[in-house]
C-alpha positions in Angstrom: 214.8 122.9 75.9 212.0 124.6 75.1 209.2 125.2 73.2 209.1 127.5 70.0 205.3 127.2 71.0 204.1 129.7 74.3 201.3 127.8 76.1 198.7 130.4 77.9 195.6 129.8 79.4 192.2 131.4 78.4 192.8 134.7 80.6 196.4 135.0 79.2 194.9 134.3 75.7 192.1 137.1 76.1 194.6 139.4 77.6 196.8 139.5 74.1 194.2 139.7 72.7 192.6 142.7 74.7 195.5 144.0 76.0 195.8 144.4 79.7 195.5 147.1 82.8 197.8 148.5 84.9 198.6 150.2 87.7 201.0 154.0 87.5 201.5 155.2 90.8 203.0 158.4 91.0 203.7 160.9 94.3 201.5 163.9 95.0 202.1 167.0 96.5 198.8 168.9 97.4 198.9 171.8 99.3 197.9 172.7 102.9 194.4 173.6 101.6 194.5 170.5 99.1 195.2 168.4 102.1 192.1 169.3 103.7 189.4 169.0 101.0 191.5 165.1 100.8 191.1 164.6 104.6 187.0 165.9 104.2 186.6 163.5 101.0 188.7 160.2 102.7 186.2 160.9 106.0 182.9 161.2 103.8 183.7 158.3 101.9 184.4 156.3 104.5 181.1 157.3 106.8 179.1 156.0 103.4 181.1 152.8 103.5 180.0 152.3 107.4 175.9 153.5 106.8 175.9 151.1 103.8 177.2 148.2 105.9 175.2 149.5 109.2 172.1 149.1 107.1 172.5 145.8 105.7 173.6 144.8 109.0 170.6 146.0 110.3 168.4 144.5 107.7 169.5 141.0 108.1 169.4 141.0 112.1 165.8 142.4 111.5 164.7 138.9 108.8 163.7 141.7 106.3 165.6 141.0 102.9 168.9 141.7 101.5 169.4 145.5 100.4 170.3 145.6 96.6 172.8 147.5 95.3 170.3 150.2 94.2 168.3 150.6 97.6 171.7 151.3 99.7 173.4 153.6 97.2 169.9 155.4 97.5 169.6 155.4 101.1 173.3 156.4 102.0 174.0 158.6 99.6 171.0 160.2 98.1 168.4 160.4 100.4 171.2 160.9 103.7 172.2 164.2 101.8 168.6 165.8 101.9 168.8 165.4 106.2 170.3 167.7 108.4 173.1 164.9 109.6 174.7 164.0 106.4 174.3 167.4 104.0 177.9 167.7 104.5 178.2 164.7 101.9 177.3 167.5 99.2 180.6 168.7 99.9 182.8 166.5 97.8 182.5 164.9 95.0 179.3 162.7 94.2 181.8 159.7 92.5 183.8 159.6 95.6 180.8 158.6 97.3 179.3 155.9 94.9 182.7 154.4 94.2 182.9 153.8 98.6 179.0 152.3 98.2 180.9 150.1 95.2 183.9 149.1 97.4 181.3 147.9 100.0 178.8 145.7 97.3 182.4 144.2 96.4 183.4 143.3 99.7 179.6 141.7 100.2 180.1 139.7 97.1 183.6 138.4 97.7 182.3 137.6 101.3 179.5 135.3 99.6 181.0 133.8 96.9 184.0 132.5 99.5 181.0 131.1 102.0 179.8 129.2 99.0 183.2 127.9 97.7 182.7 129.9 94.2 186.0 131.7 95.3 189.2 129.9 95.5 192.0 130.3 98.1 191.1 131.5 101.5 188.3 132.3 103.2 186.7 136.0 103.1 185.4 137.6 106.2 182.7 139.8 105.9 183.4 143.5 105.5 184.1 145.1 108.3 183.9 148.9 109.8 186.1 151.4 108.5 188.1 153.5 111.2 188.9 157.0 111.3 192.6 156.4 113.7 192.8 154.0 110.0 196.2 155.6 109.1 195.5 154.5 105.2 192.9 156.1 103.6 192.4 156.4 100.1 189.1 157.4 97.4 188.5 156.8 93.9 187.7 158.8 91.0 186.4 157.3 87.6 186.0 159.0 84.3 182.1 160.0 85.4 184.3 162.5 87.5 185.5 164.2 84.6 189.4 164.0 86.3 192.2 164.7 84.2 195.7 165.6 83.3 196.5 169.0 82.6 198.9 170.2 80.1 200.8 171.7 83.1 201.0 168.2 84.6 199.1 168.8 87.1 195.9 166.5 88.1 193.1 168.2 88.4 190.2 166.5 90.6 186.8 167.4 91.7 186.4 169.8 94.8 190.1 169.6 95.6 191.6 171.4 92.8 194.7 171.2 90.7 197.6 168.7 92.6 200.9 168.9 91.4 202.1 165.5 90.4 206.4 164.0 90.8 206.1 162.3 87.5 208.4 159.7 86.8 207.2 158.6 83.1 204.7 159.2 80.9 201.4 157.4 81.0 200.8 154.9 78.2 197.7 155.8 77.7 194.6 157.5 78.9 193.7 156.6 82.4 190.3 155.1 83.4 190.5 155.4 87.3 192.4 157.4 89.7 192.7 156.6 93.5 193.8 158.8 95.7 195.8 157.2 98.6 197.6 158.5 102.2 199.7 156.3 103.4 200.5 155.5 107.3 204.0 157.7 106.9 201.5 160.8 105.6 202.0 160.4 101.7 200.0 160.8 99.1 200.2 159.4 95.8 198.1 158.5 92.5 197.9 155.2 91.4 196.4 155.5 87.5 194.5 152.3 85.8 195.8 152.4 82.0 194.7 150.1 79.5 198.1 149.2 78.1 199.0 147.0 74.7 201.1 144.1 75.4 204.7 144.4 74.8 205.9 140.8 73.5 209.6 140.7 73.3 211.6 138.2 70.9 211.2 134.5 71.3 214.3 132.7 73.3 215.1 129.2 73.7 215.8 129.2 77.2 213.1 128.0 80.2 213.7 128.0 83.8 212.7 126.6 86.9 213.2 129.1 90.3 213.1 127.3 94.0 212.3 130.5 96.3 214.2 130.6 99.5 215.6 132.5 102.8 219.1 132.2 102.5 219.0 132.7 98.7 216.3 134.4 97.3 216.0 132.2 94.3 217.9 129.4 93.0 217.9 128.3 89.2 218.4 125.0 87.5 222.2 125.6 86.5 223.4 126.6 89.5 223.0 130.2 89.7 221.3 132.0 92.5 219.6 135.6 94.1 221.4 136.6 97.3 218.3 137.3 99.9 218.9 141.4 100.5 216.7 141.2 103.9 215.7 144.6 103.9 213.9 144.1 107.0 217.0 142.8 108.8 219.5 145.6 107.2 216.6 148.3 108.7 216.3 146.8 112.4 218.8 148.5 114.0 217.3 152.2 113.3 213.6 150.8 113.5 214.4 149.6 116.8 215.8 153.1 118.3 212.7 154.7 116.6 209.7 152.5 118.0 211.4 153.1 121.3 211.3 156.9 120.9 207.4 155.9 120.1 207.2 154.3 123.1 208.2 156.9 125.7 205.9 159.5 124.0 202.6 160.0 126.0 199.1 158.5 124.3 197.6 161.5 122.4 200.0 163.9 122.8 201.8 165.8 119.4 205.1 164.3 119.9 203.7 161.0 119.7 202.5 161.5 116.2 205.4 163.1 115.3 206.9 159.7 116.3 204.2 157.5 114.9 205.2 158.9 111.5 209.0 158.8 112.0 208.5 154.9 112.4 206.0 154.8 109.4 208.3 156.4 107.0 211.1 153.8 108.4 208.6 150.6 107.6 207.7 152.4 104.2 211.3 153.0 103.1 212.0 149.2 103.8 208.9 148.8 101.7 209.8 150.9 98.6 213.4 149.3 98.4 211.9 145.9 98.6 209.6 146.4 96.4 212.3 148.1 93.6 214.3 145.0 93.8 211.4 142.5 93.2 210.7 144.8 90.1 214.1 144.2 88.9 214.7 141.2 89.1 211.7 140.0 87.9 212.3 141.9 84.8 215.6 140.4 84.1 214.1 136.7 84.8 211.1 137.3 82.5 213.7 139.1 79.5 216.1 135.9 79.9 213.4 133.2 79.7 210.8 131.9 77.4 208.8 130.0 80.0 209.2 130.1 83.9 208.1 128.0 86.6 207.7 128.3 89.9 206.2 126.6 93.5 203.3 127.5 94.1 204.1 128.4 98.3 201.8 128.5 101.2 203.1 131.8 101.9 200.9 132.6 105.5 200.9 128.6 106.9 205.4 129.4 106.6 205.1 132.7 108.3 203.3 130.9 111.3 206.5 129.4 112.1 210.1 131.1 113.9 211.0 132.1 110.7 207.8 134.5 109.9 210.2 137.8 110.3 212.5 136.3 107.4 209.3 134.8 104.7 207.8 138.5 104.8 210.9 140.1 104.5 211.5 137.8 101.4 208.0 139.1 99.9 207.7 135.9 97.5 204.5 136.3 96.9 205.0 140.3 95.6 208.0 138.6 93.4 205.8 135.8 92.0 203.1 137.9 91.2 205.4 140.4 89.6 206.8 137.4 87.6 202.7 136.3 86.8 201.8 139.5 85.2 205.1 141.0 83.2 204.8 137.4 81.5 201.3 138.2 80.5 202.5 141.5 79.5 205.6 140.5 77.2 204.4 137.3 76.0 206.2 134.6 78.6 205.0 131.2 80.0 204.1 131.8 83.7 203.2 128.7 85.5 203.0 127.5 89.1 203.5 124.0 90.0 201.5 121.8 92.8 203.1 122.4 96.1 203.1 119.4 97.2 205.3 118.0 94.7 208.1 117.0 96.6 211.2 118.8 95.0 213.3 119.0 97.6 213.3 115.0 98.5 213.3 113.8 95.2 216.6 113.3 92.8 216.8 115.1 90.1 218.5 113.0 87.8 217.0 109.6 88.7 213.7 110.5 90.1 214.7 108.7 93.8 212.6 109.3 96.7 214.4 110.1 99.7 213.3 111.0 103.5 212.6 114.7 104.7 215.2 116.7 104.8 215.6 118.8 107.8 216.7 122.9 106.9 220.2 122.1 108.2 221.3 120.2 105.7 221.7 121.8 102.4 222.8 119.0 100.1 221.1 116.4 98.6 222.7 113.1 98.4 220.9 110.3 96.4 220.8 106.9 97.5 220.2 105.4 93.9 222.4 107.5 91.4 225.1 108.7 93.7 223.6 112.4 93.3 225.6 114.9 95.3 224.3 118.3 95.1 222.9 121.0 96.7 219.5 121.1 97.5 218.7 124.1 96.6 219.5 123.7 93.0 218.2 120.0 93.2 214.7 121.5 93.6 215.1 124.4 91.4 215.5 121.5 88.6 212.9 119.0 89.9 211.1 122.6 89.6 212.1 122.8 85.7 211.1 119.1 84.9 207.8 119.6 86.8 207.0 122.7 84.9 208.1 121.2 81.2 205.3 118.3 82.2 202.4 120.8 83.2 203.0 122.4 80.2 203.3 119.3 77.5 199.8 118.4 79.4 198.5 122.1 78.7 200.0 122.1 74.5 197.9 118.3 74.2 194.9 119.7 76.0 194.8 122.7 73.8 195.4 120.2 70.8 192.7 117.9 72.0 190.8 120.6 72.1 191.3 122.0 68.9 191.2 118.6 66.8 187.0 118.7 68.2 186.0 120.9 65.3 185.4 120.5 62.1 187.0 118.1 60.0 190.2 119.2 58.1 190.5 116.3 55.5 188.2 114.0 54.3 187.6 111.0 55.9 187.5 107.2 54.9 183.9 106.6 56.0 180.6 107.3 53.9 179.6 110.9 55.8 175.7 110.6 56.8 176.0 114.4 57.4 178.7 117.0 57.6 176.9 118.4 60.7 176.5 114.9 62.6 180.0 113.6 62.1 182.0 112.7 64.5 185.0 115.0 65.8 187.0 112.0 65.2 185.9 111.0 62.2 189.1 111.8 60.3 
């Protein structure tokens, strides 16, 4: 039963508050000449991404100090377009360039912060040289490029000229950011950064717990359950006959890259459908529910196993954050339990601890109660109950929190000074 209150934490607070961004990614069509001035910008931004790092690199084997943001941006960019080796940089646009020297201070700082345990989750390598056989390439544009949307429709970017955009819906709002992106398969699209206003839809009295799996997708608490699609799996049988055509072609030739894309576009039609139905259903979960919960998985230590083909092909961690950020966006409870609470081995109606349960058996049968069940939806409600705690402990933290100011009612006591009493004086 839930909650007439929504429990957030300080980001989700600031982000109703603020509103939030998003991303609009829509398909491009450039033409043959378009398609060049793209290929020139993706290869000058990537050289200045590869002197920046070459310097530092450089700087650090030599004991000299660490280059500042300011001192690269001026060497690679600035001073390399005066020489006679980079003047070609000149030739696109001047954003392009500082937003690759930008992508490259990021990766340094995400690369230190891991090393000294300031960022969570896994570690960060450090950034690494860019490729030009990279099949993904990509630059960025910010409003200092003066981009924008012309009444036509069509985008209109520095150096490369007015690109006719497939748009599917309007933008909500005026764009910050534009990146430009070729994919492996040879697309090119236009993901926009919109600051949008959050969209909170009606309060319901309905929470749910979801246990992710392989066989189903997802399980909920009363039973019902998300038949896994296995887009990969469905896919196999034409992926298979055209890596093999890949195969036979000889290394460098034309026909190879003719097959090389033939297999891209397979992989990326697997993606695109995948990534449709994890936008679906997500909606409908977040529009039926008030609050979800879900296990927090350990998403790359399961795809070191026999089964890594079918946990990728699931994409729970695209689903999940899908789930994370519409429930920002319309107002919805979003939280992840521990994952080492032990839903699967424990009953869900008497709290009994039972052995490890190998993936063959698929009900759970309590030792205590009598439980008989399956153990699917056995976890999806230990899920539920586990959730329901985390966020009674969140609403009394938040109220703990708020009964430390100052005092709503008179107290008791003799007050020595309104300043000086104490929080619980009342």
């Amino acid at each position: 039963m839930v909650h007439s209150f929504v429990i957030l934490s300080w980001s989700n607070m600031c982000s109703i508050v603020m509103g939030m961004q998003l991303r609009y990614n829509f398909r491009l069509k450039p033409t043959p000449g378009q398609r060049v001035a793209l290929a020139r910008a993706f290869g000058c931004a990537r050289v200045v991404f590869n002197d920046g790092l070459r310097a530092r690199e450089q700087a650090h084997h030599a004991g000299l100090p660490y280059l500042s943001d300011t001192d690269v941006m001026r060497q690679v960019v600035t001073e390399a377009k005066k020489t006679n080796e980079r003047a070609w940089l000149a030739e696109v646009s001047a954003v392009v360039l500082q937003q690759a020297v930008a992508d490259l201070n990021t990766a340094y700082r995400n690369f230190f912060a891991s090393v000294t345990g300031k960022r969570k989750g896994r570690q960060v390598g450090r950034p690494e040289f860019r490729s030009r056989k990279d099949h993904r390439q990509s630059i960025r544009f910010t409003r200092n490029a003066r981009f924008r949307v012309l009444d036509s429709g069509k985008l209109r970017l520095p150096k490369i000229g007015d690109v006719h955009v497939r748009w599917s819906r309007d933008l909500p709002g005026e764009p910050s950011s534009v990146t430009v992106i070729q994919d492996a398969a040879g697309r090119y699209s236009a993901s926009f950064v919109v600051d949008t206003k959050l969209d909170v839809l009606p309060e319901i009295d309905i929470d749910t717990g979801i246990d992710l799996g392989l066989t189903c997708f997802a399980t909920f608490p009363d039973g019902r359950t998300i038949d896994a699609p296995r887009f990969l799996r469905r896919a196999e049988r034409k992926l298979k006959r055209a890596q093999q055509n890949l195969s036979r072609k000889q290394k460098g030739s034309k026909n190879r890259a003719k097959a090389r894309i033939a297999v891209a576009r397979r992989h990326a039609r697997v993606t695109d459908t995948r990534r449709d139905w994890h936008h679906k259903e997500s909606t409908k979960v977040i529009r039926d529910s008030q609050a979800v919960y879900v296990e927090d998985l350990a998403v790359s230590g399961l795809a070191r196993g026999r089964l890594a083909k079918s946990v990728y092909d699931a994409g729970w961690s695209a689903f999940v954050r899908m789930l994370e950020y519409k429930a920002i966006k319309h107002g919805r409870l979003f939280l992840r339990i521990g994952r080492f609470e032990p839903t699967t081995r424990t009953c869900s109606r008497c709290g009994w601890y039972g052995p490890k349960l190998d993936l063959s058996i698929r009900t759970f049968r309590c030792r205590q109660c009598g439980l008989v069940l399956d153990r699917d939806v056995n976890a999806a409600r230990n899920i539920l109950a586990a959730g329901r705690k985390l966020a009674a402990e969140m609403r009394r933290e938040a109220e703990s929190l708020n009964a430390c100011g100052d005092q709503v009612r008179p107290s008791s006591r003799a007050q020595v000074d309104e300043a000086g009493s104490t929080p619980h004086a009342a």
